[in-house]
N, C-alpha and C positions, 0 to 999 in steps of 0.2 A: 203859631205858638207850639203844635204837636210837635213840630220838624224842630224848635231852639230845644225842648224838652228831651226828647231822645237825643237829641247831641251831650246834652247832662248828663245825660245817665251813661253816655258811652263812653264821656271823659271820668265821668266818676269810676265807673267800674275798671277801667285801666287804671287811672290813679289807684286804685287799690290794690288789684292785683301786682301793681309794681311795689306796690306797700310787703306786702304778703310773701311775692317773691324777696325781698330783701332781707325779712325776719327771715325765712326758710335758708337763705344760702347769704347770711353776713357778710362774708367775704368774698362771695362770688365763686368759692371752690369748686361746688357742683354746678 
C-alpha cells in the first residue's frame, strides 16, 4: 500500500509542477 501511495504522491506533485510551470511560462517563451 506504501509503495501505490508514494507513486501518488510522485504523479501528483509532477502533475503540478507541470501545472505551475505552464501558468509561469504560457507560452513556453522562457
Amino acid at each position: 500500500m506504501t509503495e501505490k501511495i508514494n507513486k501518488l504522491e510522485e504523479l501528483i506533485k509532477k502533475s503540478v509542477d507541470g501545472v505551475v510551470s505552464k501558468i509561469e511560462h504560457p507560452f513556453g517563451i522562457l
